[in-house]
KOLKETOR-892590 format. One line per field, with one value per atom (N, C-alpha, C, O): residue number from 1; residue in one letter; atom name; y, x, z. Coordinates in nm, 4 decimals, decimal comma, padded with zeros to 6 digits, m for minus. Layout:
% KOLKETOR-892590
num: (NUM | ...)
residu: (A | ...)
atome: (CA | ...)
c2: (Y | ...)
c1: (X | ...)
c3: (Z | ...)
END
This chain:
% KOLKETOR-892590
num: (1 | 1 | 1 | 1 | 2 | 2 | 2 | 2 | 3 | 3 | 3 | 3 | 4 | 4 | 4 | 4 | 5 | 5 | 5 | 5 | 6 | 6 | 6 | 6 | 7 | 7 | 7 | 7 | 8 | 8 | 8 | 8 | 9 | 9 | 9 | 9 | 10 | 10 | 10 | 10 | 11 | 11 | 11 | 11 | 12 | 12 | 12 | 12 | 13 | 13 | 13 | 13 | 14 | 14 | 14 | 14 | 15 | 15 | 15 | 15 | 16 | 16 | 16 | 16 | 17 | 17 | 17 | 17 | 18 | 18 | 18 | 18 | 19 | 19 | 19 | 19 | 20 | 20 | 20 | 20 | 21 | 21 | 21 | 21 | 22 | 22 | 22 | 22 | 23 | 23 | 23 | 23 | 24 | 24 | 24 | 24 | 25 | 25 | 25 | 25 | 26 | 26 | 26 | 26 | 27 | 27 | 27 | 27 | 28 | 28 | 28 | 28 | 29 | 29 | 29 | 29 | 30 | 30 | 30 | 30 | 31 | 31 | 31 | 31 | 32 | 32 | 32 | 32 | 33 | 33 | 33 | 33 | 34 | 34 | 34 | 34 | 35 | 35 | 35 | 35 | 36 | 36 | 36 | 36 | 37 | 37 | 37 | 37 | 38 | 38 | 38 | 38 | 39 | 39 | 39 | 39 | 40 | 40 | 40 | 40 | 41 | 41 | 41 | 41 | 42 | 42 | 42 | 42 | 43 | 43 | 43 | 43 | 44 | 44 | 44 | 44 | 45 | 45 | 45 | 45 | 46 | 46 | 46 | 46 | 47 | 47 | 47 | 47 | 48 | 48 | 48 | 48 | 49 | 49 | 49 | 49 | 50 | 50 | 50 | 50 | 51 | 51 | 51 | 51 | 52 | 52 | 52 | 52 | 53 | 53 | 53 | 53 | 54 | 54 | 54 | 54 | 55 | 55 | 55 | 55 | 56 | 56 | 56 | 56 | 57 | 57 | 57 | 57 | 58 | 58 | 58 | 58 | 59 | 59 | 59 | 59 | 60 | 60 | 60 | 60 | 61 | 61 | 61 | 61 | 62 | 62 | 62 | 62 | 63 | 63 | 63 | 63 | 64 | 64 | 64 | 64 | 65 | 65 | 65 | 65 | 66 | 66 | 66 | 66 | 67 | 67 | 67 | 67 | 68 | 68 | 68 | 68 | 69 | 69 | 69 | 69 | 70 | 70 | 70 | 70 | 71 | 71 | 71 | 71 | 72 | 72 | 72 | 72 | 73 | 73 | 73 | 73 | 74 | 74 | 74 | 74 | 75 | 75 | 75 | 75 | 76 | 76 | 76 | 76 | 77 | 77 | 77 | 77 | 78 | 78 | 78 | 78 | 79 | 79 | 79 | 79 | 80 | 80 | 80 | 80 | 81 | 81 | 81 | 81 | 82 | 82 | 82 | 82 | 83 | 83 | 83 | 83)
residu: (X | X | X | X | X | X | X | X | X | X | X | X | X | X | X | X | X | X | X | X | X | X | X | X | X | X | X | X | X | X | X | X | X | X | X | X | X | X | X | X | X | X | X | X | X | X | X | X | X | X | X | X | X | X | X | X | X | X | X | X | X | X | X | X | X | X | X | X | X | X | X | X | X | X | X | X | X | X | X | X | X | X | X | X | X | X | X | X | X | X | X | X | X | X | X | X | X | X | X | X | X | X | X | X | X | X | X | X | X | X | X | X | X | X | X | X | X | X | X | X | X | X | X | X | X | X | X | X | X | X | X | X | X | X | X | X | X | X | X | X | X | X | X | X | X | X | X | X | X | X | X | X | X | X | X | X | X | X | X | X | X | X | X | X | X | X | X | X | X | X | X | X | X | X | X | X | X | X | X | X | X | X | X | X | X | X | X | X | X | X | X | X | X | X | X | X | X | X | X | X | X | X | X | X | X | X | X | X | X | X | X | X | X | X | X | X | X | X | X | X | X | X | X | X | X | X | X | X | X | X | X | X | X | X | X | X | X | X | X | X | X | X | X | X | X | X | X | X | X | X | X | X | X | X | X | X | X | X | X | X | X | X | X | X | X | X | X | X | X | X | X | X | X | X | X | X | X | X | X | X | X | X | X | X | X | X | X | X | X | X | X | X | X | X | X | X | X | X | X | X | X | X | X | X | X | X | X | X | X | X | X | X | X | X | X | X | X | X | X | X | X | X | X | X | X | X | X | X | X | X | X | X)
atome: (N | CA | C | O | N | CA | C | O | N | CA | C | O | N | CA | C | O | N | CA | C | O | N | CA | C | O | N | CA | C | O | N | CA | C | O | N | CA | C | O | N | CA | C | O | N | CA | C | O | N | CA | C | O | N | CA | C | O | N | CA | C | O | N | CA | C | O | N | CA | C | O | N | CA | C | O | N | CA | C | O | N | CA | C | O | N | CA | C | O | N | CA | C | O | N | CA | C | O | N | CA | C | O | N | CA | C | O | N | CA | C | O | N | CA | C | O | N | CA | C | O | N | CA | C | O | N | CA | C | O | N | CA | C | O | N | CA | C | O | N | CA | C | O | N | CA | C | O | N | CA | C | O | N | CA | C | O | N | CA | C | O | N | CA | C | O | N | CA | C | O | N | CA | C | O | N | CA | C | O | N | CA | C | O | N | CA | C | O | N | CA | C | O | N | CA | C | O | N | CA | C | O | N | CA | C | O | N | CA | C | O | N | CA | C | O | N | CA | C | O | N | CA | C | O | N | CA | C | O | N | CA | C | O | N | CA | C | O | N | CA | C | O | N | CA | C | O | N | CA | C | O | N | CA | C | O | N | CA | C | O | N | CA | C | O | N | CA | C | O | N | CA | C | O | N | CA | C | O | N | CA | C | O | N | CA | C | O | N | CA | C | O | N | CA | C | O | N | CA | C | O | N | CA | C | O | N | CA | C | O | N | CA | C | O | N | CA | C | O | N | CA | C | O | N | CA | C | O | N | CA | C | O | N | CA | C | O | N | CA | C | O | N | CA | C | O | N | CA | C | O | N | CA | C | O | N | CA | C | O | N | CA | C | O | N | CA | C | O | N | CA | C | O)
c2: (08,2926 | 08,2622 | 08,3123 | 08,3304 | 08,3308 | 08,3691 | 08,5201 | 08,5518 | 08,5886 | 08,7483 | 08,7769 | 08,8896 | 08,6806 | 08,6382 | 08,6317 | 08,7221 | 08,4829 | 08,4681 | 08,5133 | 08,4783 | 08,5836 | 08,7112 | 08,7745 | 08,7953 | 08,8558 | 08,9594 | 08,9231 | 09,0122 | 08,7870 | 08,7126 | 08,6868 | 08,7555 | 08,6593 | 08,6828 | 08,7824 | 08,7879 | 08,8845 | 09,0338 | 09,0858 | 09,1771 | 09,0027 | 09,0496 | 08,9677 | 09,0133 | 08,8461 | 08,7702 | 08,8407 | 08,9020 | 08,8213 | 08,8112 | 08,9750 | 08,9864 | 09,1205 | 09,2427 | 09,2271 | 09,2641 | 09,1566 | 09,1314 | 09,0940 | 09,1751 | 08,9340 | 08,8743 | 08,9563 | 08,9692 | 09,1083 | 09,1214 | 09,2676 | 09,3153 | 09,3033 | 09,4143 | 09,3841 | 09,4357 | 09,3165 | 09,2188 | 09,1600 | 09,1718 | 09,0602 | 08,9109 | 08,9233 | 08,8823 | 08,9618 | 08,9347 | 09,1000 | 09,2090 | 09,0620 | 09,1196 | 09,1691 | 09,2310 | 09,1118 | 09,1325 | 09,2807 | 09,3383 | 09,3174 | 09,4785 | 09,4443 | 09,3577 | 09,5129 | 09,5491 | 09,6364 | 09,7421 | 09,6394 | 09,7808 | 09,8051 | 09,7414 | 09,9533 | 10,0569 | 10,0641 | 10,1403 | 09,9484 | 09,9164 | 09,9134 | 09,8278 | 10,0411 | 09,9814 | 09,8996 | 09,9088 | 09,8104 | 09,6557 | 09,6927 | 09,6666 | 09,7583 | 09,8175 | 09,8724 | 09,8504 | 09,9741 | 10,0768 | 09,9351 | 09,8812 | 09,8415 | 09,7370 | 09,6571 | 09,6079 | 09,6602 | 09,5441 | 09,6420 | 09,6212 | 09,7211 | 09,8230 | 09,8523 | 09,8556 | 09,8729 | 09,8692 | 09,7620 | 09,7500 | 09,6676 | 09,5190 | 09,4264 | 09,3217 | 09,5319 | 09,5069 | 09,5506 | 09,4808 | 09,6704 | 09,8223 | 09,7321 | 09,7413 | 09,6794 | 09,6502 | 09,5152 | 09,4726 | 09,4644 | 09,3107 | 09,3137 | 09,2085 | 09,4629 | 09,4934 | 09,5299 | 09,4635 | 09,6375 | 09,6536 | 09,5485 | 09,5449 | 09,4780 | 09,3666 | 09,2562 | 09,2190 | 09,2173 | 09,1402 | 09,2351 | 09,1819 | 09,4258 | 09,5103 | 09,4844 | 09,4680 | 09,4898 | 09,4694 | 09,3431 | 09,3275 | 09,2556 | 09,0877 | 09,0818 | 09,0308 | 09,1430 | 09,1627 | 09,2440 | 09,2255 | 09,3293 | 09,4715 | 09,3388 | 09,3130 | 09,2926 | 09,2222 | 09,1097 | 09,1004 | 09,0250 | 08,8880 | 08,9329 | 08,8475 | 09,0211 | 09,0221 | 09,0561 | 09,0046 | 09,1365 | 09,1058 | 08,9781 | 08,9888 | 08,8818 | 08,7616 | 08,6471 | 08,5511 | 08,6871 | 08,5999 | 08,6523 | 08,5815 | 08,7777 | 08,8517 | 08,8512 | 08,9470 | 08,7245 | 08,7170 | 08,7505 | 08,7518 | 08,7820 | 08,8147 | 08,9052 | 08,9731 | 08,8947 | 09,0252 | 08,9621 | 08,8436 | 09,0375 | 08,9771 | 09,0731 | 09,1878 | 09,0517 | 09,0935 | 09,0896 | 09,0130 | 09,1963 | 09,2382 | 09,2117 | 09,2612 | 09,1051 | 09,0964 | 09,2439 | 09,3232 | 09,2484 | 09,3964 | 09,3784 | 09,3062 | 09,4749 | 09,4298 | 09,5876 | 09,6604 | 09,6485 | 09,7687 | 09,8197 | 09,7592 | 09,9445 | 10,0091 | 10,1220 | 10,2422 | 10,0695 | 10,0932 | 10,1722 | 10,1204 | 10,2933 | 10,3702 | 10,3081 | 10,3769 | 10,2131 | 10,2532 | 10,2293 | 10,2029 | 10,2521 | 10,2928 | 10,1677 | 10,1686 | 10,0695 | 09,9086 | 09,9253 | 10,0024 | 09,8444 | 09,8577 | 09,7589 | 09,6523 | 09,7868 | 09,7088 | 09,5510 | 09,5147 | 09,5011 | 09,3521 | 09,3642 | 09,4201 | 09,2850 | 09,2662 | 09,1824 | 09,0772 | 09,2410 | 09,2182 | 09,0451 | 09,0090 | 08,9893 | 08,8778 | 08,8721 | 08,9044 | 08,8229 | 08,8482 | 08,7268 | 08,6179 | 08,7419 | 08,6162 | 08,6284 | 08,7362 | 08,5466 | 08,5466 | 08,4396 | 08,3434 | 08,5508 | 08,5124 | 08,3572 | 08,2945)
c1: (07,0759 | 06,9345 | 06,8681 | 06,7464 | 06,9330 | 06,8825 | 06,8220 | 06,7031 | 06,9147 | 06,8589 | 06,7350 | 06,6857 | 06,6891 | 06,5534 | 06,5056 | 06,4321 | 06,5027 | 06,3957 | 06,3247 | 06,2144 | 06,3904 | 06,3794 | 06,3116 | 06,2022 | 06,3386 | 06,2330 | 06,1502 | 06,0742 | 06,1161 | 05,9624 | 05,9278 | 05,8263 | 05,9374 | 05,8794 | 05,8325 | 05,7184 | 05,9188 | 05,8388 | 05,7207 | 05,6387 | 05,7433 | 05,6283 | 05,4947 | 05,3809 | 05,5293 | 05,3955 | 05,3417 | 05,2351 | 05,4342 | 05,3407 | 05,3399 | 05,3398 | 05,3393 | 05,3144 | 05,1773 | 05,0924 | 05,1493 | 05,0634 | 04,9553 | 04,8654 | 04,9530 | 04,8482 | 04,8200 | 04,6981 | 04,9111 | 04,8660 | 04,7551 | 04,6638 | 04,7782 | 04,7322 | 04,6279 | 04,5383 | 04,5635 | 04,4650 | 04,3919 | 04,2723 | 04,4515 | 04,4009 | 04,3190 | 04,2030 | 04,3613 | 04,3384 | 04,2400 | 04,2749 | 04,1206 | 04,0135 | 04,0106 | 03,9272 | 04,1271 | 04,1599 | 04,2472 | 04,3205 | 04,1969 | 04,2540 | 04,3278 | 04,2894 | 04,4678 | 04,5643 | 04,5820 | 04,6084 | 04,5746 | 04,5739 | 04,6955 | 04,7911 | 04,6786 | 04,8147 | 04,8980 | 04,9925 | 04,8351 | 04,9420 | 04,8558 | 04,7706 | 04,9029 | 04,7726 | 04,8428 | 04,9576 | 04,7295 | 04,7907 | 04,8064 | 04,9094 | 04,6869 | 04,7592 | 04,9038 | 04,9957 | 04,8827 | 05,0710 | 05,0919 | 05,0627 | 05,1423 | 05,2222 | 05,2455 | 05,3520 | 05,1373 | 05,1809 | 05,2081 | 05,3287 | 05,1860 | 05,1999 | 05,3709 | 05,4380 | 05,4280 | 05,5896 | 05,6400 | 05,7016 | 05,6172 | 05,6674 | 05,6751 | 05,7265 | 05,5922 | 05,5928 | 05,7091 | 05,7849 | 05,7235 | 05,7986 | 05,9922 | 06,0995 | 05,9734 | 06,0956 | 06,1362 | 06,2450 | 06,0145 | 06,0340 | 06,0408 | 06,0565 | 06,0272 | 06,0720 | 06,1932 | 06,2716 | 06,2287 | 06,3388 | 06,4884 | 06,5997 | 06,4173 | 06,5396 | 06,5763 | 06,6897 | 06,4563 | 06,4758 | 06,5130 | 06,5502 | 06,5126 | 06,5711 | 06,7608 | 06,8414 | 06,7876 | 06,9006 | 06,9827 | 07,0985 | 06,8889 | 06,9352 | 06,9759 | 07,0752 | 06,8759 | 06,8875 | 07,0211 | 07,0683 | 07,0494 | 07,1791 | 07,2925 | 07,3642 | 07,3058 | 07,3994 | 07,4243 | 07,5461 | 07,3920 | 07,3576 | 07,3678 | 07,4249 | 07,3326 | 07,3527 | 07,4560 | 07,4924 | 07,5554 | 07,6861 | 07,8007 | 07,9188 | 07,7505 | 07,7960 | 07,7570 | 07,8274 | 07,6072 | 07,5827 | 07,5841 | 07,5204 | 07,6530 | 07,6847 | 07,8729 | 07,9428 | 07,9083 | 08,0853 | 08,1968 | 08,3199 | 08,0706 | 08,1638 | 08,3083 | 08,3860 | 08,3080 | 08,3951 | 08,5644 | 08,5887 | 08,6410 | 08,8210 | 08,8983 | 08,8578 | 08,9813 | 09,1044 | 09,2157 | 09,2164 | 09,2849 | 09,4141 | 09,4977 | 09,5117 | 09,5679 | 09,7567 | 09,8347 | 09,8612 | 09,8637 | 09,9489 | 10,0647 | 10,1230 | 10,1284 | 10,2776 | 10,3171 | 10,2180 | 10,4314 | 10,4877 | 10,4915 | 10,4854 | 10,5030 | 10,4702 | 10,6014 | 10,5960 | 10,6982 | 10,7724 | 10,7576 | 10,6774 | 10,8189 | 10,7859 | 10,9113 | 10,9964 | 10,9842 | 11,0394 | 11,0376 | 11,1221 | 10,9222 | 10,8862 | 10,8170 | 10,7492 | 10,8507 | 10,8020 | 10,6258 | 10,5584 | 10,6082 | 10,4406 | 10,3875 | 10,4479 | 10,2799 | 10,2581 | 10,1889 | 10,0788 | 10,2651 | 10,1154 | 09,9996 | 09,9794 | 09,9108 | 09,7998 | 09,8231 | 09,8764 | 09,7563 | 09,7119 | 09,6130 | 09,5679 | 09,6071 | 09,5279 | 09,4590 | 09,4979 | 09,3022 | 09,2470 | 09,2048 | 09,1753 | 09,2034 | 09,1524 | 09,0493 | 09,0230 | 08,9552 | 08,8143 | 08,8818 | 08,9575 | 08,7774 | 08,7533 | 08,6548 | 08,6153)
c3: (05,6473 | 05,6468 | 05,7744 | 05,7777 | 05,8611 | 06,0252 | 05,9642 | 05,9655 | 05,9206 | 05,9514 | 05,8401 | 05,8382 | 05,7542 | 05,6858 | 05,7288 | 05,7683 | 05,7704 | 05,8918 | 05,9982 | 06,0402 | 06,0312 | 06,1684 | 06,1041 | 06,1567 | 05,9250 | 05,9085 | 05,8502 | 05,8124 | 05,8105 | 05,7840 | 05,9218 | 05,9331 | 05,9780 | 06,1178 | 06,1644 | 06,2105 | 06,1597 | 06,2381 | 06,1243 | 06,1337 | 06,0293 | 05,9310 | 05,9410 | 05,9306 | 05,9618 | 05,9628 | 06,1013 | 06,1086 | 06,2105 | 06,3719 | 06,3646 | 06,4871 | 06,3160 | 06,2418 | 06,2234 | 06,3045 | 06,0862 | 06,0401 | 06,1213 | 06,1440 | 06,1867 | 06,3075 | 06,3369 | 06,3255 | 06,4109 | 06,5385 | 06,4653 | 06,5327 | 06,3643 | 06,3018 | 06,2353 | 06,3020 | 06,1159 | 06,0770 | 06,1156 | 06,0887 | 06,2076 | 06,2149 | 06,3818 | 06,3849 | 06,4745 | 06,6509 | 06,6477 | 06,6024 | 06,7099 | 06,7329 | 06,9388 | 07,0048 | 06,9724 | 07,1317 | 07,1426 | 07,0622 | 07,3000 | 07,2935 | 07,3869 | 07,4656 | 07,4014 | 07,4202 | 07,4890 | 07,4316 | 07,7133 | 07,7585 | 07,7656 | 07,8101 | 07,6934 | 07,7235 | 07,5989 | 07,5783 | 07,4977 | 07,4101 | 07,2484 | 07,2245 | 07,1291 | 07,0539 | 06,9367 | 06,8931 | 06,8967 | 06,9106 | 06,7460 | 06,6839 | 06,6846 | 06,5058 | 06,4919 | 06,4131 | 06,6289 | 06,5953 | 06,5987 | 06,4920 | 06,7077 | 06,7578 | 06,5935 | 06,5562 | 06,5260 | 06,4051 | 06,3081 | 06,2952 | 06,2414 | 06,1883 | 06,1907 | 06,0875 | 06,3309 | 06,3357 | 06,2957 | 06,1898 | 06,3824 | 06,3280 | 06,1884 | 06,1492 | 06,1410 | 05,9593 | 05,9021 | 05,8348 | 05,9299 | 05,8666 | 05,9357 | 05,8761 | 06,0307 | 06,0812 | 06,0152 | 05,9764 | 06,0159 | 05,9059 | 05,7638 | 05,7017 | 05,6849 | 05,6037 | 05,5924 | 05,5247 | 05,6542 | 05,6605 | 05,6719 | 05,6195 | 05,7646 | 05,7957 | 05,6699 | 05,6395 | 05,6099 | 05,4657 | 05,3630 | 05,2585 | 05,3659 | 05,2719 | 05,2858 | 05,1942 | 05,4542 | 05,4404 | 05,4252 | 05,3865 | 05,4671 | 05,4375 | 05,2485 | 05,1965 | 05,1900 | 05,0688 | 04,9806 | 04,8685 | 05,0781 | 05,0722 | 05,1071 | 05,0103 | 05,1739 | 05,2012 | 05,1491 | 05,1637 | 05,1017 | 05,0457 | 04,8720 | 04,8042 | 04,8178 | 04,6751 | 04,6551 | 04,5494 | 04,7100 | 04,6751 | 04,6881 | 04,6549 | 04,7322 | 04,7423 | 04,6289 | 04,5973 | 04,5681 | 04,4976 | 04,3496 | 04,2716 | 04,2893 | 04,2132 | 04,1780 | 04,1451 | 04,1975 | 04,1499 | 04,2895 | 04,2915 | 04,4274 | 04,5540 | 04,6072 | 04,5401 | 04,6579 | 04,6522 | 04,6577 | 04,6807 | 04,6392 | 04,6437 | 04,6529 | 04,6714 | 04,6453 | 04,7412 | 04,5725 | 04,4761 | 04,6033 | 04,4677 | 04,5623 | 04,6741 | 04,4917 | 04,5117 | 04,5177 | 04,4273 | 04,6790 | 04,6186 | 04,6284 | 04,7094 | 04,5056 | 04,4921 | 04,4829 | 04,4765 | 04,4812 | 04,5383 | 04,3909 | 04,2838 | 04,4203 | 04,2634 | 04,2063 | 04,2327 | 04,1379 | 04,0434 | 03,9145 | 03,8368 | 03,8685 | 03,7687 | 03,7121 | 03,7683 | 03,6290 | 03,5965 | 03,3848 | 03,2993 | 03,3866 | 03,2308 | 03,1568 | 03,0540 | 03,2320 | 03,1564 | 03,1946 | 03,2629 | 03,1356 | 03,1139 | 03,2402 | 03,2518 | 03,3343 | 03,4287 | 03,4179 | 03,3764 | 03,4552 | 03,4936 | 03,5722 | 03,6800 | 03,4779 | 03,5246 | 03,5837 | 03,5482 | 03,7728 | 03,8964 | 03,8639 | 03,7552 | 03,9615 | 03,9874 | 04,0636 | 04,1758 | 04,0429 | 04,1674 | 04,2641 | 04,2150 | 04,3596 | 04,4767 | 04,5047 | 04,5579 | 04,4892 | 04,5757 | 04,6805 | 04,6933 | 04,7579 | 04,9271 | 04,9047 | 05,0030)
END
């Protein structure tokens, strides 16, 4: 939930500072300033998103490995472990 939060954050205070605050900013322009902070608070909930749906989609696991034998018999089916 942290790395959400972080990019609803850089999106709202993005936003304030681009929209909302009518105060100038020397040296610094305060649209680029929210304008980035959007694009990065997107980004960060794109990858919060990249990461998090494979967990809530059956998660990921791990195959029993067992050493691999030709010798003509038909194989067993492997078992799997979730993590």
């Amino acid at each position: 939930m942290g790395k959400l939060g972080a990019g609803i954050t850089l999106l709202v205070v993005g936003a304030v500072l681009t929209f909302a605050l009518t105060i100038d900013i020397p040296g610094i322009g305060k649209d680029t300033l929210g304008i980035i902070l959007m694009a990065a608070g997107v980004l960060a909930i794109g990858f919060w998103l990249m990461t998090e749906n494979g967990y809530r989609r059956g998660g990921s696991y791990v195959e029993d490995s067992a050493p691999v034998v030709d010798d003509g018999v038909a194989p067993v089916r492997r078992r799997r472990r979730f993590l």
